[in-house]
N, C-alpha and C positions, 0 to 999 in steps of 0.2 A: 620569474613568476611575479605577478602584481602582488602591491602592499598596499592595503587598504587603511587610512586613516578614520577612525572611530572618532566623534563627538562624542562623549559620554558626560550628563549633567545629571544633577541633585541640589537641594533647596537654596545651596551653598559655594559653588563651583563648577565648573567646567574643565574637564582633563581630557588630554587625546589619546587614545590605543592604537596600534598600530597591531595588525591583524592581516596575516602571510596565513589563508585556507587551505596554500599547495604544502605547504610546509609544516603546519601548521603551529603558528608561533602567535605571540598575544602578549603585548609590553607595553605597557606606559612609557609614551613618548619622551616625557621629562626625562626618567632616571633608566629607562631600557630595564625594568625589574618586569620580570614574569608576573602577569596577573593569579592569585592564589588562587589554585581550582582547585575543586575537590576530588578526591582520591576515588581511583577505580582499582579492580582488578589485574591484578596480571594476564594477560594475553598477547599474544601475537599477531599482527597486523602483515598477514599478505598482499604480495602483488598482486593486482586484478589486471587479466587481460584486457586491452581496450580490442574490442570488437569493433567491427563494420566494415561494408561490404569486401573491400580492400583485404580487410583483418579476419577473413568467418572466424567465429567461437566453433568450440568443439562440444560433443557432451561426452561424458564416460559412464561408466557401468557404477562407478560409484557413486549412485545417485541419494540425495538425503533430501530435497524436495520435490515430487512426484503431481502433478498436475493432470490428470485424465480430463477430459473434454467429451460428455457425456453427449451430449448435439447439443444442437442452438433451436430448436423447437421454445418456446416462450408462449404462456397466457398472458403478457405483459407487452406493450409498447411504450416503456419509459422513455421521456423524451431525453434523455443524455445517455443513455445507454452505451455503452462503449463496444456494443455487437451490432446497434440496428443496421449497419450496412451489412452484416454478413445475415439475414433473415431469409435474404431470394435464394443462399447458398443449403438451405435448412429442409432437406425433404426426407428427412431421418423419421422413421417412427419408433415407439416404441420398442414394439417385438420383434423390429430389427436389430436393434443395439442390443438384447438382451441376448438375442440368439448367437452372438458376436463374442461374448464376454469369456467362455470357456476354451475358447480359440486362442483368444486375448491374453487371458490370465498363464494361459500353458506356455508360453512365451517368455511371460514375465523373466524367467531364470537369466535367458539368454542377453539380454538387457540390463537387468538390476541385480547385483551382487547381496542385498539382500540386508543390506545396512552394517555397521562395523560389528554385528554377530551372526549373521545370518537369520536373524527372526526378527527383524525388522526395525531394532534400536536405531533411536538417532535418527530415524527416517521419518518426514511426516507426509502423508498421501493426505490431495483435495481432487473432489468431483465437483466438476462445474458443470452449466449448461450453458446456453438456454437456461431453461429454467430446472435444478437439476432434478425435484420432485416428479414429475413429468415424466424421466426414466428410472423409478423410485424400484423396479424390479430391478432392474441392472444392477444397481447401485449395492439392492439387499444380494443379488446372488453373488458379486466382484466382494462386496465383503466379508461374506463367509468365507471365500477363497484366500482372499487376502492373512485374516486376522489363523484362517487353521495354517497358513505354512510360513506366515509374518505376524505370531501374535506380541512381538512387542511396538510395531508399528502402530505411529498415531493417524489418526483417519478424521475428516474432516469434509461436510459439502455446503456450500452457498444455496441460500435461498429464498424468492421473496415471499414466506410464509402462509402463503395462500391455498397451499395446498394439503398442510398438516393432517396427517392422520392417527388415529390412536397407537393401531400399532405401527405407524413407523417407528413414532415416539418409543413405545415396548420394545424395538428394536435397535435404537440408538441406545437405548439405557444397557441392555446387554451386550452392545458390540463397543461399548465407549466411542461412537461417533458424533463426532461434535456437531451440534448445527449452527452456522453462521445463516442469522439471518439479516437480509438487506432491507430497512426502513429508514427512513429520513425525519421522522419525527412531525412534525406541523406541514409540512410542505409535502406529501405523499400523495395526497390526491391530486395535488396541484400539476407534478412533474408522472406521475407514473399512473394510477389506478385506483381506485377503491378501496380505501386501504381497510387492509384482512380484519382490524381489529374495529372492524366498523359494521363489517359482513357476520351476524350473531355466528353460523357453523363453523367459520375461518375464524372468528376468536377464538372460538372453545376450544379447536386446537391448539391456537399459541397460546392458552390459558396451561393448560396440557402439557406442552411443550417445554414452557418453564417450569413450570411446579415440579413436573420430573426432571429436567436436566440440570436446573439449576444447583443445585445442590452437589450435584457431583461435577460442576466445572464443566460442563458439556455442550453449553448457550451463549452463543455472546449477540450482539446484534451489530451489525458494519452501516454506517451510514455515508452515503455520498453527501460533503458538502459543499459550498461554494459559497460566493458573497453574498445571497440572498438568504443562506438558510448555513453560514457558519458556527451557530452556539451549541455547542456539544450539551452543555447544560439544557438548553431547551429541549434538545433532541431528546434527550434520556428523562427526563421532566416526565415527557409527552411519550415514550413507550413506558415507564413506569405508573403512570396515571390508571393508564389502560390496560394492564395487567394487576394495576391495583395493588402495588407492590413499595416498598419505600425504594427512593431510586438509588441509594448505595447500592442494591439487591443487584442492579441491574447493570453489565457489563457493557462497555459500547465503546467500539473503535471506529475509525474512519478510513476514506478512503478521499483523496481532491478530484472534486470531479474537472474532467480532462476531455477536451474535445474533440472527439476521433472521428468528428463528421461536421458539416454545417450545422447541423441543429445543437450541436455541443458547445459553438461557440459562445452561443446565447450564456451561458455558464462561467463565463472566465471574466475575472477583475476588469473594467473599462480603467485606463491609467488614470485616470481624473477624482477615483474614486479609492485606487489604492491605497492615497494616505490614512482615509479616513478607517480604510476596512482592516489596514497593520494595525492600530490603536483600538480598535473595537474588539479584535483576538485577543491581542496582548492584555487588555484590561479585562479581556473575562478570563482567560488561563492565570493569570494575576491573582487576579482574586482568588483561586480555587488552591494557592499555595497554602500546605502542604498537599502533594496531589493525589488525587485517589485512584490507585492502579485499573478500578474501574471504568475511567475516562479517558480515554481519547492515549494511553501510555505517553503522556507527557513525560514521565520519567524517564521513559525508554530512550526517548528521543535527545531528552538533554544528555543519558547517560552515555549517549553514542560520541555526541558533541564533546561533553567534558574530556570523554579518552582522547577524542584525537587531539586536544593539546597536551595532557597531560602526558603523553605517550610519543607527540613528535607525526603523528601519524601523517604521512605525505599523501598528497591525491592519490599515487600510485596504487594506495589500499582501498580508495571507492570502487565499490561495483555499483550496479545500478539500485534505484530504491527498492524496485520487485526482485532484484536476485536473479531474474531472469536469461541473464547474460554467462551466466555460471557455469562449468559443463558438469557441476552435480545438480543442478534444477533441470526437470526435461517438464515441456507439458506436450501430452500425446491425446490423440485420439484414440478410437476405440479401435478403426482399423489400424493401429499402430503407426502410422502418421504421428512423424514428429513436427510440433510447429512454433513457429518466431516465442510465442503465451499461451495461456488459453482462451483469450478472447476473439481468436482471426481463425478463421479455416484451413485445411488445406485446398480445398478451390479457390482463395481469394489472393496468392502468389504467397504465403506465409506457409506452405508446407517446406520445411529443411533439413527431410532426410525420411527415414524409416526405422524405426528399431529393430529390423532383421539387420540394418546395416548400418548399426550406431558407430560406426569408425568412420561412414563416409557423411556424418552428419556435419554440416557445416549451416551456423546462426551466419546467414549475411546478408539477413533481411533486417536488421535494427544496430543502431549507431551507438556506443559508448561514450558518457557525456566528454569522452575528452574528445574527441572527434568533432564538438558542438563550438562553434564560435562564442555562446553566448555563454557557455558552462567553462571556459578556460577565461575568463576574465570578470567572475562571476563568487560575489563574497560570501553567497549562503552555499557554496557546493558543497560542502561539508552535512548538511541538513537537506539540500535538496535532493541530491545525489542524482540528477540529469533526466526528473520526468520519466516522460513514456521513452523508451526506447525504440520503439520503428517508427515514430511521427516525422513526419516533413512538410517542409513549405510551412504554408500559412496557419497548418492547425497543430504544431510543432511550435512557432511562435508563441499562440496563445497557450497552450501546454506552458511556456517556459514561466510567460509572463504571470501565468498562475500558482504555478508553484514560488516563483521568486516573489509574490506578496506574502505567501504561508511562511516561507524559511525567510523573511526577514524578519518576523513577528516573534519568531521561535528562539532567532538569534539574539534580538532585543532583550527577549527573557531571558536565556543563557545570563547573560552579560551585567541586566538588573540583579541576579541570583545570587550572583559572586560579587559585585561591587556595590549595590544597592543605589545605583544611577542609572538613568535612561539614558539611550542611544541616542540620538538625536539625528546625526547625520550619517553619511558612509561618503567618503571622496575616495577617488582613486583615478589614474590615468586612463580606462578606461570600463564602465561597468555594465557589463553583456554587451552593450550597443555602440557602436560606434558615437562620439559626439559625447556622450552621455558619462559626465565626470564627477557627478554628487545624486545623493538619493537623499532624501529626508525617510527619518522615518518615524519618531517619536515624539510627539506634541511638545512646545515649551511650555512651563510655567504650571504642568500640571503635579499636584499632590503626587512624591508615593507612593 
């Protein structure tokens, strides 16, 4: 497995690290001494099976992430959208899927073991769309069912808050369902729609929406970003502005937007521009050191990184970044259609299997980043953990090329955290690309 040579500078020196991601090792060149990382918990690091087409994944009844696929119906035509191509597949109504769900849910048993107690511990259920408000009946009747024969199961649905209504809100407060909603902060109108907190009724909701869920940890907001619109700070700035709220109050995770169509392209780092957009991350997550669990789980992220050296952990224990490759994550539909995530249909060749016959399920429609040419010879795998899993060709490249600006930024701060020097370079014999034997990544000559 490759060893990648580390630049590391400060006001005063230049030292090299040498940095094995499969292995996962980290040693000053000079004296071969382990760089001093900081202590994590005891755990376990499993093999992850590598999946693809060759390899299907399986799923089992032991399921603890739970993915239902409410339709792809949308009052939205966001221009990155990671569903617009499946929209012609979309002729679902309403009071069809509702009428589906006590079919649906009676089923459940035969499929889901019902979490390590039978009442739904350890399990966490998400309802997606489309847009998942849209089938908000569904949603209210699957979770009565759900929480009366899995009430310790956690529950959870996406959505671009446009639709809010009082009692739904009255009814997430008493069933503890979480709403994740998706805003991008400044750039909303730009990429997607009118944004809700602009529309006086559609505010008053997410006025609503926070003020009651916030409090009980029931709210967060997921932004999709990319090179034009990456400052998590500005994002939460600008939904806290407009809830009128101070922005510690306000929770906000991310997602890299990934382009799962031509118009998604428009979205991903141009290489000419990558230097400058690694230094612009790095120096605002910088800044925000010590980090506020409210932002973007910077900590999570490093926490994951620190284990796997501190621990030895070898590729062999990456699964994919979404977990989706795992045979305890299923995402289904409502006719129980098992498929690749919950972003693809089963009409668009990503249905792989059914949950009457979760033994004959077989994933071998999405590739395991070891399977990826550019993810086995590739220094941030540890932080990127191999993108989208079903992309190919050309919107697979720009996937990688996207994520590999975000995980070198991340790894640059890893590495400032513990040593209190910048990265500067990455060499190795080969990195993702053929040809391609150094990467810059951290400006010289700049302050701390």
């Amino acid at each position: 497995m490759p060893v990648y040579k580390l630049t590391l500078k400060d006001e005063t020196s230049t030292l090299i690290a040498n940095y094995d991601p499969y292995n996962s090792t980290l040693c000053w060149d000079h004296n071969s001494q382990e760089i001093v990382l900081t202590e994590v918990p005891e755990s376990v690091a499993e093999k992850i099976f590598a999946i693809s087409p060759a390899t299907p994944g399986t799923k089992t009844t032991a399921l603890r992430k739970i993915k239902i696929q409410m339709g792809f119906a949308c009052n939205y035509t966001c221009t990155y959208c990671s569903q617009n191509n499946q929209r012609a597949f979309s002729n679902d109504k309403a009071a069809e899927t509702t009428a589906k769900v006590p079919g649906f849910f009676s089923k459940m048993p035969l499929w889901f073991d019902g979490g390590t107690d039978g009442l739904g511990s350890d399990v966490h259920l998400e309802f997606w769309g489309g847009e998942t408000l849209l089938y908000w009946q569904a949603v209210e009747e699957l979770t009565k069912l759900l929480k009366s024969k899995y009430p310790k199961i956690t529950l959870a649905l996406f959505t671009n808050g446009s639709l809010v209504k009082k009692e739904m809100v009255d009814f997430a407060k008493d069933y503890k369902l979480h709403f994740i909603v998706s805003h991008d902060g400044p750039t909303f109108n730009e990429d997607r729609s009118k944004d809700p907190f602009d529309i006086p009724n559609q505010a008053e909701g997410l006025h609503y929406l926070f003020k009651t869920l916030n409090p009980l940890g029931l709210i967060s907001f997921n932004a999709t970003v990319s090179p034009k619109n990456y400052s998590l700070v500005r994002i939460r700035d600008y939904i806290a502005n407009k809830l009128n709220v101070n922005a510690s109050e306000v929770k906000v995770t991310y997602d890299l937007a990934t382009p799962y169509d031509s118009a998604g392209l428009s979205y991903v780092t141009h290489p000419q521009k990558r230097f400058d957009l690694i230094n612009n991350i790095f120096d605002e997550i910088k800044s925000l050191y010590p980090f506020d669990m409210n932002l973007g789980m910077t900590d999570h992220f490093l926490h994951e990184f620190y284990q796997s050296l501190v621990k030895k952990e070898t590729s062999e224990a990456i699964g994919q970044k979404c977990s989706m490759d795992l045979p305890s994550s299923i995402a289904v539909d409502i006719d129980g259609n098992v498929l690749t995530c919950q972003n693809v249909t089963a009409k668009g060749g990503h249905k792989i299997g059914h949950v009457d016959e979760l033994i004959n399920v077989k994933l071998d429609t999405a590739f395991h980043w070891s399977q990826r040419s550019e993810c086995v010879s590739c220094p941030v795998v540890q932080i990127c953990k191999g993108a989208c899993m079903f992309l190919k060709d050309n919107l697979w490249s720009a996937a990688c090329d996207q994520h590999f600006t975000w995980g070198l930024a991340y790894l640059a701060l890893a590495l400032n955290l513990q040593t209190g020097m910048k990265l500067i370079k990455i060499e190795g014999e080969r990195i993702r690309k053929d040809g391609v034997v150094e990467v810059d990544v951290l400006r010289h000559g700049v302050a701390l």
